[in-house]
PyMOL CGO cylinders between C-alpha atoms (Angstrom):
from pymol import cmd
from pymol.cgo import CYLINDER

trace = [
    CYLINDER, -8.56, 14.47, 1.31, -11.03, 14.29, -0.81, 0.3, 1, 1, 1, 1, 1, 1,
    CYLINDER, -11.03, 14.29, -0.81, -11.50, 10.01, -2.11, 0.3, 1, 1, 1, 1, 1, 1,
    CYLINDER, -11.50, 10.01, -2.11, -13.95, 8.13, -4.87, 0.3, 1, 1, 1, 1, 1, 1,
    CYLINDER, -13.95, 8.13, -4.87, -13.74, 4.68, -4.76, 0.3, 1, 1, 1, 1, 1, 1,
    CYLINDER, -13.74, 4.68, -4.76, -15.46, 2.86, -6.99, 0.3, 1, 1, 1, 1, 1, 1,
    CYLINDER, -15.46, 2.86, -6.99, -16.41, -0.78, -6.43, 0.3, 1, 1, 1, 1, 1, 1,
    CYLINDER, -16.41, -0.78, -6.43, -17.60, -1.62, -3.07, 0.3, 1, 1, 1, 1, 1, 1,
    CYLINDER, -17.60, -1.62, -3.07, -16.63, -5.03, -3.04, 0.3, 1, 1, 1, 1, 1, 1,
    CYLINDER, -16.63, -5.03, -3.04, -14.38, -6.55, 0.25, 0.3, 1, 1, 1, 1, 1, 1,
    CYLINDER, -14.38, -6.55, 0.25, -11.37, -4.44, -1.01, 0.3, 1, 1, 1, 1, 1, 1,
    CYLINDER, -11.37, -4.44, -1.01, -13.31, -1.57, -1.64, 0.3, 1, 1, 1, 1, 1, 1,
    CYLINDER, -13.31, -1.57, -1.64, -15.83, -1.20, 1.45, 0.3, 1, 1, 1, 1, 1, 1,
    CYLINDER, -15.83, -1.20, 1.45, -12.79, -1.82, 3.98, 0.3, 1, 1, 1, 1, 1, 1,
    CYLINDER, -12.79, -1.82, 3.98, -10.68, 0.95, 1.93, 0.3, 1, 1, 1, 1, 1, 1,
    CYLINDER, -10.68, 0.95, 1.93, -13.58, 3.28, 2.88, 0.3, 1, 1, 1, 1, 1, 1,
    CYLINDER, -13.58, 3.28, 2.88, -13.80, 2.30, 6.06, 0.3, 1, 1, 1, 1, 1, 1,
    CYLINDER, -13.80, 2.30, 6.06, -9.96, 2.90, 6.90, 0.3, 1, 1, 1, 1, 1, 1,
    CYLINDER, -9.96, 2.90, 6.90, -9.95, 6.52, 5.13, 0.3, 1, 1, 1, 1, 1, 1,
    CYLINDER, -9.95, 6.52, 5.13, -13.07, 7.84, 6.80, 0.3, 1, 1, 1, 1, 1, 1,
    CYLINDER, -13.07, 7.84, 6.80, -12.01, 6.25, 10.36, 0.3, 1, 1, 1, 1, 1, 1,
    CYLINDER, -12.01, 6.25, 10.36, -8.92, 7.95, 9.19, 0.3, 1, 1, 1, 1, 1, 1,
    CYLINDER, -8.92, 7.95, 9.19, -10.84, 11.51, 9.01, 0.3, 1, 1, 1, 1, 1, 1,
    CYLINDER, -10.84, 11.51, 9.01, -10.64, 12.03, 5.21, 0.3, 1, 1, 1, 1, 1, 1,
    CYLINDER, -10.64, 12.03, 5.21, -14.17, 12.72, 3.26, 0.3, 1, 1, 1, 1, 1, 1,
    CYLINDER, -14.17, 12.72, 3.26, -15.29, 9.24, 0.81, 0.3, 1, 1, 1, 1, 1, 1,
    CYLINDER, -15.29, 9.24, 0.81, -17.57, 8.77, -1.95, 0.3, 1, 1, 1, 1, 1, 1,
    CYLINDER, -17.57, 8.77, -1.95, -18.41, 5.20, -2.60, 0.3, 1, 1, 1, 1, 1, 1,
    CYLINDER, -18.41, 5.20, -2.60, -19.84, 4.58, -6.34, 0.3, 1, 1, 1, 1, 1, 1,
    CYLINDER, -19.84, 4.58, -6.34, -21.35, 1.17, -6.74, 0.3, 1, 1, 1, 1, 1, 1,
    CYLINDER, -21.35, 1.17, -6.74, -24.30, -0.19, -9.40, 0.3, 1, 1, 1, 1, 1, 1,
    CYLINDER, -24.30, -0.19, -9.40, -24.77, -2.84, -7.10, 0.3, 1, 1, 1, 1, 1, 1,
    CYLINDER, -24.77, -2.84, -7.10, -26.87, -1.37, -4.24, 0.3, 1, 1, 1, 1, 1, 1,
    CYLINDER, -26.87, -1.37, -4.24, -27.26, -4.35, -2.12, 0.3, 1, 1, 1, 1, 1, 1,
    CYLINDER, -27.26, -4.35, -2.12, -23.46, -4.08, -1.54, 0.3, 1, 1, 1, 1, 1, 1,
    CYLINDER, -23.46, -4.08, -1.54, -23.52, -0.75, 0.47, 0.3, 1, 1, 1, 1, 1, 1,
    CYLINDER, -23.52, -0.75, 0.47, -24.55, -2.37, 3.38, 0.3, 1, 1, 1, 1, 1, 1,
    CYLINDER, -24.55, -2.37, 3.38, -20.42, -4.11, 3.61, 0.3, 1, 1, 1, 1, 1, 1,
    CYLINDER, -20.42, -4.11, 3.61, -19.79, -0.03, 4.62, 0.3, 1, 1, 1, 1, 1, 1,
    CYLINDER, -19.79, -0.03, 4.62, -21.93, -0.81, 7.84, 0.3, 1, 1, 1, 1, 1, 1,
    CYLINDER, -21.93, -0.81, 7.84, -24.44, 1.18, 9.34, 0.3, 1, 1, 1, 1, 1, 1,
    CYLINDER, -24.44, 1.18, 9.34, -21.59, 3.94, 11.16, 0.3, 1, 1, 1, 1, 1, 1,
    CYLINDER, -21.59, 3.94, 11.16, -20.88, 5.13, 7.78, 0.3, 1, 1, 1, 1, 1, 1,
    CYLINDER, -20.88, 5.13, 7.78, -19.85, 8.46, 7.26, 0.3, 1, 1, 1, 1, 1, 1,
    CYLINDER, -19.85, 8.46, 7.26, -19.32, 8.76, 3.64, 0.3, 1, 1, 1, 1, 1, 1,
    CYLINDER, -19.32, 8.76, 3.64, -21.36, 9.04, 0.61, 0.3, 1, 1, 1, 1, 1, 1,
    CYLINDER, -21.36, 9.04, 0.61, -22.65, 6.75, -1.51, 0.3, 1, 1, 1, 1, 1, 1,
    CYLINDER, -22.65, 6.75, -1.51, -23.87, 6.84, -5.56, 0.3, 1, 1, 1, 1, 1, 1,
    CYLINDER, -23.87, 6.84, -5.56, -25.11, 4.30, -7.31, 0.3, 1, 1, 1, 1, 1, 1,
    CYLINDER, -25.11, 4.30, -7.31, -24.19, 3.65, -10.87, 0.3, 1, 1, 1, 1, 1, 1,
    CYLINDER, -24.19, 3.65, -10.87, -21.67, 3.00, -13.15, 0.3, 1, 1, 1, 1, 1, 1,
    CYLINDER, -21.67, 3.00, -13.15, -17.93, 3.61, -12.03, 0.3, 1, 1, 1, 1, 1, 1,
    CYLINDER, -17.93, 3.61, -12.03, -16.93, 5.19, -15.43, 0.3, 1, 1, 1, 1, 1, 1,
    CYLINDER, -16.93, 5.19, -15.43, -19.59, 6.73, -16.37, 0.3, 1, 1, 1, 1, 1, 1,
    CYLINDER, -19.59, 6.73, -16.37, -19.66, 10.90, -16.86, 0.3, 1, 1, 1, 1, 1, 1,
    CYLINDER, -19.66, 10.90, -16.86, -22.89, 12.01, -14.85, 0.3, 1, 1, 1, 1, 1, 1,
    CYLINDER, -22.89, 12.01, -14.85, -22.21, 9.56, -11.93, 0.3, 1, 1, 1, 1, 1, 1,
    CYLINDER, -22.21, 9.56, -11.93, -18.87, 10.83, -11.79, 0.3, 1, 1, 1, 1, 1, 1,
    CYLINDER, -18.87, 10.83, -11.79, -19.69, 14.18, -11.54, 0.3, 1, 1, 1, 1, 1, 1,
    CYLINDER, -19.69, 14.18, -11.54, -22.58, 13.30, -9.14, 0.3, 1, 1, 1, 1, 1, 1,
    CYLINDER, -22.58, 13.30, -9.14, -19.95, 11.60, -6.75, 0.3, 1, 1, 1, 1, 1, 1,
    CYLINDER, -19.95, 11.60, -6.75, -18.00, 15.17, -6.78, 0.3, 1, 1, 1, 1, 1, 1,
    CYLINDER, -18.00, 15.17, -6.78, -14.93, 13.98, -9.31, 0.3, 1, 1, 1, 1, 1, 1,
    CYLINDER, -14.93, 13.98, -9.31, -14.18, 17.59, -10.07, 0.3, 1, 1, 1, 1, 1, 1,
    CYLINDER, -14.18, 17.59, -10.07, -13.31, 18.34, -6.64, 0.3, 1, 1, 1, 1, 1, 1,
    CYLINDER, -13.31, 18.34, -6.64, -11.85, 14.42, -5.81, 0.3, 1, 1, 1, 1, 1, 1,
    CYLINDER, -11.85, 14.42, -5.81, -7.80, 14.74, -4.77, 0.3, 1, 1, 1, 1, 1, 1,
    CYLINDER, -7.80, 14.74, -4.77, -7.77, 10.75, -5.53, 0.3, 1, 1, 1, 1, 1, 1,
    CYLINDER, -7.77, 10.75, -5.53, -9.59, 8.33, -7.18, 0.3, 1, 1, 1, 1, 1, 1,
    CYLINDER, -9.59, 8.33, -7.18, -9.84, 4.49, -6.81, 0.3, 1, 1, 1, 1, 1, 1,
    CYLINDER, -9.84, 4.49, -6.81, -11.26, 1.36, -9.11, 0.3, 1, 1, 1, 1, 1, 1,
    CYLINDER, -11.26, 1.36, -9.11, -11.34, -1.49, -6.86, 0.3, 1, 1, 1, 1, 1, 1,
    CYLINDER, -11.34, -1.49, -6.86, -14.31, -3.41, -8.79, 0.3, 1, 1, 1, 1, 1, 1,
    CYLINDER, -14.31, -3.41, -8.79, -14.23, -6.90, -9.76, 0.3, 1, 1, 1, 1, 1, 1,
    CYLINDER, -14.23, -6.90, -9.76, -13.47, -5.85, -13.57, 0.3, 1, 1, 1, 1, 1, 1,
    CYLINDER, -13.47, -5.85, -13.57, -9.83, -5.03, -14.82, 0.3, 1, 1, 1, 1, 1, 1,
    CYLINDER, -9.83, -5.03, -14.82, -11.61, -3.14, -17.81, 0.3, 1, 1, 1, 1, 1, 1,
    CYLINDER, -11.61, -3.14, -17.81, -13.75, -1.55, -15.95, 0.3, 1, 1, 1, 1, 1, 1,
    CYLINDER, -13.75, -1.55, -15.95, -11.29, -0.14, -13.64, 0.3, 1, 1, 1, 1, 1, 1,
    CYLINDER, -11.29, -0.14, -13.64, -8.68, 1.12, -16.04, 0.3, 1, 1, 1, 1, 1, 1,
    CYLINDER, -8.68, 1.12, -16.04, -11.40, 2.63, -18.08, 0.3, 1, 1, 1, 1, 1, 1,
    CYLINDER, -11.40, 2.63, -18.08, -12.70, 4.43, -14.98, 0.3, 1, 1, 1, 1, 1, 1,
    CYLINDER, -12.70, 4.43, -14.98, -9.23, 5.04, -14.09, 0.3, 1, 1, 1, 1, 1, 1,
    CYLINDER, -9.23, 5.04, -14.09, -8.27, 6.49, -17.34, 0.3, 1, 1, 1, 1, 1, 1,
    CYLINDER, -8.27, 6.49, -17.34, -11.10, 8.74, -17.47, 0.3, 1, 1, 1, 1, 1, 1,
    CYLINDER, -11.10, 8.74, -17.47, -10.50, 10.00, -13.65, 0.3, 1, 1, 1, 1, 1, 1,
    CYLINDER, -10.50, 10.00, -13.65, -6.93, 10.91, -14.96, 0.3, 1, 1, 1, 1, 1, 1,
    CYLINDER, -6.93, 10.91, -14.96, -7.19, 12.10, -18.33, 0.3, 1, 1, 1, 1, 1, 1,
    CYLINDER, -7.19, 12.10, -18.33, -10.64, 13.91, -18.67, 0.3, 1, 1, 1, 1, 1, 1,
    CYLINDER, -10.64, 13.91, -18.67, -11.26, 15.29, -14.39, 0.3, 1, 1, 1, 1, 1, 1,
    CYLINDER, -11.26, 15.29, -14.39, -7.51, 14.99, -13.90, 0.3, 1, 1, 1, 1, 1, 1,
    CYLINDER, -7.51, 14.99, -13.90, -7.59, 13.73, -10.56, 0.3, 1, 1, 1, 1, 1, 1,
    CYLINDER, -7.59, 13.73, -10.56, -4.38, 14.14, -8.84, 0.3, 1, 1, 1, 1, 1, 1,
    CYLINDER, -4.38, 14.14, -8.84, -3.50, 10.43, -7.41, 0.3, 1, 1, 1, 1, 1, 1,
    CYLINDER, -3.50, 10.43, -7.41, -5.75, 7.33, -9.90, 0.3, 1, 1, 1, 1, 1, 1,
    CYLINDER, -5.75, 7.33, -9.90, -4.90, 4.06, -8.91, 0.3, 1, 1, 1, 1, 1, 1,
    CYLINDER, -4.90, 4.06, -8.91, -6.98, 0.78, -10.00, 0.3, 1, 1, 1, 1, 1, 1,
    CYLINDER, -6.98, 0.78, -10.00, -7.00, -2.62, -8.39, 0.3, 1, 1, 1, 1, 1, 1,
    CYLINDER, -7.00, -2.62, -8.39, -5.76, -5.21, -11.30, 0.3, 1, 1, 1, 1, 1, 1,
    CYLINDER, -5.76, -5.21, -11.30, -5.89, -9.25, -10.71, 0.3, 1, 1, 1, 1, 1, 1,
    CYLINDER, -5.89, -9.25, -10.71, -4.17, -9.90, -13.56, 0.3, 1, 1, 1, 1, 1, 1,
    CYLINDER, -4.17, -9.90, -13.56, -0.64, -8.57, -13.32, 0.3, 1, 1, 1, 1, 1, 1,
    CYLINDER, -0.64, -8.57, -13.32, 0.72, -9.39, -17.04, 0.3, 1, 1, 1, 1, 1, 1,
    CYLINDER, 0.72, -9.39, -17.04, -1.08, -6.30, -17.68, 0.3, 1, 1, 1, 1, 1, 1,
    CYLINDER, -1.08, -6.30, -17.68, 0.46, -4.03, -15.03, 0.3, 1, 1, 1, 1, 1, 1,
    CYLINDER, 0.46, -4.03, -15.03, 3.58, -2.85, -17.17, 0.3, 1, 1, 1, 1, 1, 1,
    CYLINDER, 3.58, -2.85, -17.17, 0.93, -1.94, -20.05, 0.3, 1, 1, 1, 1, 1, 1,
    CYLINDER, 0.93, -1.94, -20.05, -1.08, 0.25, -18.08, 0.3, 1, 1, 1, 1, 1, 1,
    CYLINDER, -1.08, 0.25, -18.08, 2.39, 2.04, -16.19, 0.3, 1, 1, 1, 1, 1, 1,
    CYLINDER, 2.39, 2.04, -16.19, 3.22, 3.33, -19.76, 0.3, 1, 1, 1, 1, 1, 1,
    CYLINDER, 3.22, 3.33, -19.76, 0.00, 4.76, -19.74, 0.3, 1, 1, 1, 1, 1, 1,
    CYLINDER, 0.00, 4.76, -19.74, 0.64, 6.49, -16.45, 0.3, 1, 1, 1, 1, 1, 1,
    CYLINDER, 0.64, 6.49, -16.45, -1.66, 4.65, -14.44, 0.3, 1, 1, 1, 1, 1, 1,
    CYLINDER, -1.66, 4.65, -14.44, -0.82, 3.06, -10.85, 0.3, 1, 1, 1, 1, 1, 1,
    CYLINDER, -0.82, 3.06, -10.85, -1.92, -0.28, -10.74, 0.3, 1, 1, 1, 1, 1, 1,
    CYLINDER, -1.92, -0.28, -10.74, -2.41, -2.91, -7.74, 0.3, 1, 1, 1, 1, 1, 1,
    CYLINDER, -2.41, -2.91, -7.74, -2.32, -6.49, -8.36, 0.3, 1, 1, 1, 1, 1, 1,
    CYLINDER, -2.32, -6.49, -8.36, -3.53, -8.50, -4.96, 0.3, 1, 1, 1, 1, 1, 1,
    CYLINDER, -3.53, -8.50, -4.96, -2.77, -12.17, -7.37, 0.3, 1, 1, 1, 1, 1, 1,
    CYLINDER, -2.77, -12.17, -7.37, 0.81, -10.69, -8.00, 0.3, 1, 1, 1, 1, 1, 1,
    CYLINDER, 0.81, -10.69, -8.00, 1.45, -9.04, -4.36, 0.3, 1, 1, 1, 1, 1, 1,
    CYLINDER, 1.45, -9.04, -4.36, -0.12, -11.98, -2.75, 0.3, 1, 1, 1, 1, 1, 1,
    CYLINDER, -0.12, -11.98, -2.75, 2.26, -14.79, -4.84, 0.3, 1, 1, 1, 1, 1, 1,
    CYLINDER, 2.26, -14.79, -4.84, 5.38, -12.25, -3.48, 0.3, 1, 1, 1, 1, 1, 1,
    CYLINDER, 5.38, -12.25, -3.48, 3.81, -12.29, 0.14, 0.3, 1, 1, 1, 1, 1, 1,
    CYLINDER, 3.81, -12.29, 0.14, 4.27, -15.93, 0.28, 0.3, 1, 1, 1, 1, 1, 1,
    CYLINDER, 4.27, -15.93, 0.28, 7.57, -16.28, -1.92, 0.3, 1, 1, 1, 1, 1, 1,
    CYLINDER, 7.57, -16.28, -1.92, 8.87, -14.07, 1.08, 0.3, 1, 1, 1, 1, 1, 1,
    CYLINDER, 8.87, -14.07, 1.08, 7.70, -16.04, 3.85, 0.3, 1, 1, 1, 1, 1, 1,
    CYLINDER, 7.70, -16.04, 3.85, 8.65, -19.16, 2.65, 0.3, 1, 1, 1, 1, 1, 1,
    CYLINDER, 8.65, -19.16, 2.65, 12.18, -17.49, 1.78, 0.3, 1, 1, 1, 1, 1, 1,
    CYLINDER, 12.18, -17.49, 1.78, 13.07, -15.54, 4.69, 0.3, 1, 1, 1, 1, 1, 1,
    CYLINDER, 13.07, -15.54, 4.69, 10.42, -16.54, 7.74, 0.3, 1, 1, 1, 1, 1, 1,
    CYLINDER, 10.42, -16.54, 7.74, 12.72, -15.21, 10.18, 0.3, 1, 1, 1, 1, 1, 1,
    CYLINDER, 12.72, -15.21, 10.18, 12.65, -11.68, 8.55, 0.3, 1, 1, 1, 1, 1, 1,
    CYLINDER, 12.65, -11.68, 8.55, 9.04, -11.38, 7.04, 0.3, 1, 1, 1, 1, 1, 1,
    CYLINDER, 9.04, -11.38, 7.04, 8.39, -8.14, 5.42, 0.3, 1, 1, 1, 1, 1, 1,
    CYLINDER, 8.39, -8.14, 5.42, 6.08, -5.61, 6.84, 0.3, 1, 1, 1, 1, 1, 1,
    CYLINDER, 6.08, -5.61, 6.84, 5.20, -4.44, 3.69, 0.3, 1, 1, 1, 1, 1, 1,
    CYLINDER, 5.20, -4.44, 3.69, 7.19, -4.24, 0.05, 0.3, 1, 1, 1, 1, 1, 1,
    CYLINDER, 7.19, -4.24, 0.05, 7.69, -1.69, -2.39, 0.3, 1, 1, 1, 1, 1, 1,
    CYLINDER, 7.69, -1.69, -2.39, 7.20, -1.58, -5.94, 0.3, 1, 1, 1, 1, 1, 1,
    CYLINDER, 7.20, -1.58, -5.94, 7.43, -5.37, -7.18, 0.3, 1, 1, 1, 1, 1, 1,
    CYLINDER, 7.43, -5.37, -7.18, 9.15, -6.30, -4.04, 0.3, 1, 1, 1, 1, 1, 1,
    CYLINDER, 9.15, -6.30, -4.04, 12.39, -5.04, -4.98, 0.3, 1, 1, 1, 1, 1, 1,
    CYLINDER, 12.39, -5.04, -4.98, 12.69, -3.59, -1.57, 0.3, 1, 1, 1, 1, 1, 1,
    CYLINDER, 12.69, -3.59, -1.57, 11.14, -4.68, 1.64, 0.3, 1, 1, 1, 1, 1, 1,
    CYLINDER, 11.14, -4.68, 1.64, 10.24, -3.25, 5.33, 0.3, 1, 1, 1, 1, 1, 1,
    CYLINDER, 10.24, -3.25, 5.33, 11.48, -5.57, 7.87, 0.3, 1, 1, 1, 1, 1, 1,
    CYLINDER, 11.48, -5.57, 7.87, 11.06, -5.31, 11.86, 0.3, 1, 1, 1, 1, 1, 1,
    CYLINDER, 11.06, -5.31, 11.86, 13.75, -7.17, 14.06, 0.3, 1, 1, 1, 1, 1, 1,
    CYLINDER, 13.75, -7.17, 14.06, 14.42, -7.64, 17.83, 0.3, 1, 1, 1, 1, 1, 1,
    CYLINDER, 14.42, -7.64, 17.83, 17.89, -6.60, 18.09, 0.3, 1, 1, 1, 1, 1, 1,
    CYLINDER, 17.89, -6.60, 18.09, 19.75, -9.52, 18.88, 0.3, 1, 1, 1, 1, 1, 1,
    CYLINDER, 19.75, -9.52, 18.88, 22.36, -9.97, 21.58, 0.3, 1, 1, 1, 1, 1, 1,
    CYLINDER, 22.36, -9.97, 21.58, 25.19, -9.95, 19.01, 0.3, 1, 1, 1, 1, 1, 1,
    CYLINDER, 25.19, -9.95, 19.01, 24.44, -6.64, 17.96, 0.3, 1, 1, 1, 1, 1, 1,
    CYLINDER, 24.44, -6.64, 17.96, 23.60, -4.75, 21.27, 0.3, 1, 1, 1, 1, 1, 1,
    CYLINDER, 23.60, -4.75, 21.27, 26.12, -2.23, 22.26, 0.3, 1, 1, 1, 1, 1, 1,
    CYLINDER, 26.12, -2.23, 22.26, 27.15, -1.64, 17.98, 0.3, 1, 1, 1, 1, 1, 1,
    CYLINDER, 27.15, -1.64, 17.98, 26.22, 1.37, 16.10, 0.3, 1, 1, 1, 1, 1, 1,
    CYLINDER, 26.22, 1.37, 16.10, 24.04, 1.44, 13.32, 0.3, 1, 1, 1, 1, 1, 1,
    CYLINDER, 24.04, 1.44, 13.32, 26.79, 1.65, 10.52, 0.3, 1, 1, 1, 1, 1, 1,
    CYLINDER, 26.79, 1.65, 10.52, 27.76, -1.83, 11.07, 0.3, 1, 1, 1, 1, 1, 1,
    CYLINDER, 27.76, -1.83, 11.07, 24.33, -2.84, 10.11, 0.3, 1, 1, 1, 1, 1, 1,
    CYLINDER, 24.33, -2.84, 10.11, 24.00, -0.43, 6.96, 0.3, 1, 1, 1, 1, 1, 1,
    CYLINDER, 24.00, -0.43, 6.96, 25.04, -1.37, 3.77, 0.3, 1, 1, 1, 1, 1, 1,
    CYLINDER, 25.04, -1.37, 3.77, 24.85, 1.81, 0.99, 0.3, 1, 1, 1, 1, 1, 1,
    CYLINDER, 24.85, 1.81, 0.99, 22.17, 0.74, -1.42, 0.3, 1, 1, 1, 1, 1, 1,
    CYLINDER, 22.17, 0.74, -1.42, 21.03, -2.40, -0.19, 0.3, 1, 1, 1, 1, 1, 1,
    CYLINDER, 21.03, -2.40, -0.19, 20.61, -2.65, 3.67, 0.3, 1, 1, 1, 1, 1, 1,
    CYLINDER, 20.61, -2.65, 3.67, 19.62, 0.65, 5.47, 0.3, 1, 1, 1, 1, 1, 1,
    CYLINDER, 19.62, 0.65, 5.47, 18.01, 0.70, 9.22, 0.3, 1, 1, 1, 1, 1, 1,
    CYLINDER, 18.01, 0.70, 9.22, 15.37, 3.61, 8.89, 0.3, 1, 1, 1, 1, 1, 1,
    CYLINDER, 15.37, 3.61, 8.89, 13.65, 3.30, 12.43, 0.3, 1, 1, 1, 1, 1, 1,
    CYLINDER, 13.65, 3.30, 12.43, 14.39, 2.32, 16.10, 0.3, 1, 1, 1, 1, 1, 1,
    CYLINDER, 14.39, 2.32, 16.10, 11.50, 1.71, 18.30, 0.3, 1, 1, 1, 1, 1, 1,
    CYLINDER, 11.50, 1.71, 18.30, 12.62, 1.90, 21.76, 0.3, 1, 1, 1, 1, 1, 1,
    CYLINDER, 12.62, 1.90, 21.76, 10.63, 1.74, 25.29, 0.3, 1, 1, 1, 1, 1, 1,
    CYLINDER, 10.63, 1.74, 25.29, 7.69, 2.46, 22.91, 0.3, 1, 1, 1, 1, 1, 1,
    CYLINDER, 7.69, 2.46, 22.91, 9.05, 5.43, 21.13, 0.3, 1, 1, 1, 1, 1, 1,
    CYLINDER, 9.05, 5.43, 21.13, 10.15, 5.13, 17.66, 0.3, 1, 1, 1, 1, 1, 1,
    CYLINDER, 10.15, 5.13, 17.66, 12.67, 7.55, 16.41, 0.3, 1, 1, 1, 1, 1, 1,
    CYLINDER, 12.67, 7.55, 16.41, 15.08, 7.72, 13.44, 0.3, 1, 1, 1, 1, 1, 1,
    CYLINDER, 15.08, 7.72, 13.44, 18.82, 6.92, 14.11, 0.3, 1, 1, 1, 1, 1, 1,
    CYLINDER, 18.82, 6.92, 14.11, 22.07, 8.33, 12.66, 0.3, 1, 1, 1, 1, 1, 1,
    CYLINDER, 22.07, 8.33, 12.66, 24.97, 6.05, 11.63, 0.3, 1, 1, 1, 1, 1, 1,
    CYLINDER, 24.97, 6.05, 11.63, 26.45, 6.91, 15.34, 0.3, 1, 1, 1, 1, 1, 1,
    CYLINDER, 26.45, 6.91, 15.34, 23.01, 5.55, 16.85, 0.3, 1, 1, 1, 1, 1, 1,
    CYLINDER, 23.01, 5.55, 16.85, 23.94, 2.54, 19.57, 0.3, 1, 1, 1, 1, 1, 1,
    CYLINDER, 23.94, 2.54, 19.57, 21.79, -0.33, 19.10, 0.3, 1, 1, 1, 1, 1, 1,
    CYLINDER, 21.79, -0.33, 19.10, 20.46, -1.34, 22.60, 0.3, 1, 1, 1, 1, 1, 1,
    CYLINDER, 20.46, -1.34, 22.60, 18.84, -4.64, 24.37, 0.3, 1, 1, 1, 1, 1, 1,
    CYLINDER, 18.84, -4.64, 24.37, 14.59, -4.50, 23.80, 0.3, 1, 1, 1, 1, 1, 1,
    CYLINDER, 14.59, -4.50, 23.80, 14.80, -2.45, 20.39, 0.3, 1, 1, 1, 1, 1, 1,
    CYLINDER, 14.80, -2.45, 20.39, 13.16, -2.88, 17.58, 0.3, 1, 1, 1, 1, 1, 1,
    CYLINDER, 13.16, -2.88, 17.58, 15.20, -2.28, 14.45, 0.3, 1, 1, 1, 1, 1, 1,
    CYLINDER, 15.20, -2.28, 14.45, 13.56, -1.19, 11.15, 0.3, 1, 1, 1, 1, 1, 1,
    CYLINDER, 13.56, -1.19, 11.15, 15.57, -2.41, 7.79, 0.3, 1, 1, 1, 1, 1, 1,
    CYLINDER, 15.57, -2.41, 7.79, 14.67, -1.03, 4.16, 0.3, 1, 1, 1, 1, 1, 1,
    CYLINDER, 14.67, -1.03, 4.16, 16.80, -3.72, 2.08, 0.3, 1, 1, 1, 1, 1, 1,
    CYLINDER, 16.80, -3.72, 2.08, 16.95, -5.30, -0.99, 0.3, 1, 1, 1, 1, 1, 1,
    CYLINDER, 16.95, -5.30, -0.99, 14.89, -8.19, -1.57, 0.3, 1, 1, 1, 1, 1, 1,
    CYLINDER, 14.89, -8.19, -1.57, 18.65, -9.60, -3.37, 0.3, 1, 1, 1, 1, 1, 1,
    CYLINDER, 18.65, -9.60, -3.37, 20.23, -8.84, 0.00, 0.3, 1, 1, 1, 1, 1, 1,
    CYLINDER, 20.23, -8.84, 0.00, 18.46, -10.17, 2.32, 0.3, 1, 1, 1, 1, 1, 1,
    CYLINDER, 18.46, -10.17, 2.32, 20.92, -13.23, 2.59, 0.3, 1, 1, 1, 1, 1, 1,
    CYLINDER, 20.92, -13.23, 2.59, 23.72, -10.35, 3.45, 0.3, 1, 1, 1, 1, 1, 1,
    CYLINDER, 23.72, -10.35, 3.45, 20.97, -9.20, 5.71, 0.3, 1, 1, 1, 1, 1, 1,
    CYLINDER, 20.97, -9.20, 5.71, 21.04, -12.61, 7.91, 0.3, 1, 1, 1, 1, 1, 1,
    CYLINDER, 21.04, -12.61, 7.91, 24.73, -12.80, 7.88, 0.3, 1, 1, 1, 1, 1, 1,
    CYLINDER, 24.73, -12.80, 7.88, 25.10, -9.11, 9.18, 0.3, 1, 1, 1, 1, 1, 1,
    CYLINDER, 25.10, -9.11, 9.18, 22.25, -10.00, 11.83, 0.3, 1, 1, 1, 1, 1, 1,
    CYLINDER, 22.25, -10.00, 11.83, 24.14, -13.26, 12.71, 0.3, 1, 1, 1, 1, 1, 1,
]
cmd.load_cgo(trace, "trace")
């Protein structure tokens, strides 16, 4: 896949990183020069410098071609404008920009555009840990209505099938990693000692969650 990511700040230099480690081909656009060198010297993307949002740097960085664009710079403007303009003039298939403040988020949705908020995903990180430490999410989805949650199948529960710990619409086990192998269980599946259960559920259930684990 083809990536621009503008804004080569901590967020956006380690993004790069991850996708070209991950074999997919990056363009890094940045007016700030000096901050190139956060990509390291093993590097195998591109790199433009100039202005996120503007036209000829775009096209320079290969937007007509791009299969995703992504404004991680320090400025919220900047980033939807760049965004808006990836989507609505190049119509880049997959835009998403990197907002701190996340009273704006539901503004920029009706416009169509995906929007990140680390201040608003960071706040819910904690909430949940504080909440819940023995059943921290992996990760959450949309505003944390729904979380990912990994659990050592305890003792209670080893020798039960996987319908007694699925409840339609708010608790459903989506994984088993067992031995090392994951795999994905049907409501018949027999929980055994040493797995590793993985729950999508409801961030409103997870005190049903705890009782059915308990």
């Amino acid at each position: 896949m083809r990536v621009i990511i503008m804004g080569c700040g901590r967020v956006g230099s380690q993004l790069s990183r991850i996708l070209v480690d991950n074999g997919h081909e990056v363009v890094v656009i940045d007016q700030d020069s000096t901050l190139f060198a956060r990509l390291g010297p093993s590097f195998r993307g591109q790199i433009v410098r100039g202005v996120g949002f503007d036209r000829d740097v775009l096209v320079k960085a290969g937007i007509e071609e791009a299969e995703a664009f992504v404004a991680t710079s320090a400025s919220d403007d900047a980033n939807i404008i760049a965004a808006r303009i990836a989507r609505n003039v190049f119509h880049v298939p997959r835009v998403i920009a990197r907002q701190q403040d996340p009273r704006r988020a539901e503004i920029y949705r009706r416009l169509g555009l995906i929007t990140i908020s680390p201040t608003h995903w960071g706040a819910r990180r904690i909430y949940e840990l504080l909440s819940h430490t023995d059943l921290a999410p992996i990760m959450t989805f949309g505003n944390g209505e729904v979380a990912l949650i990994a659990v050592d199948t305890p003792p209670q529960l080893v020798g039960r099938l996987v319908q007694h710990l699925s409840v339609p619409g708010e608790v459903s086990v989506v994984a088993i990693t067992r031995e090392g192998q994951a795999m994905l269980p049907t409501l018949g599946t027999e929980f055994r000692s040493k797995d590793v259960i993985h729950l999508a559920v409801l961030s409103s259930a997870m005190e049903r969650l705890r009782a059915l684990l308990e």
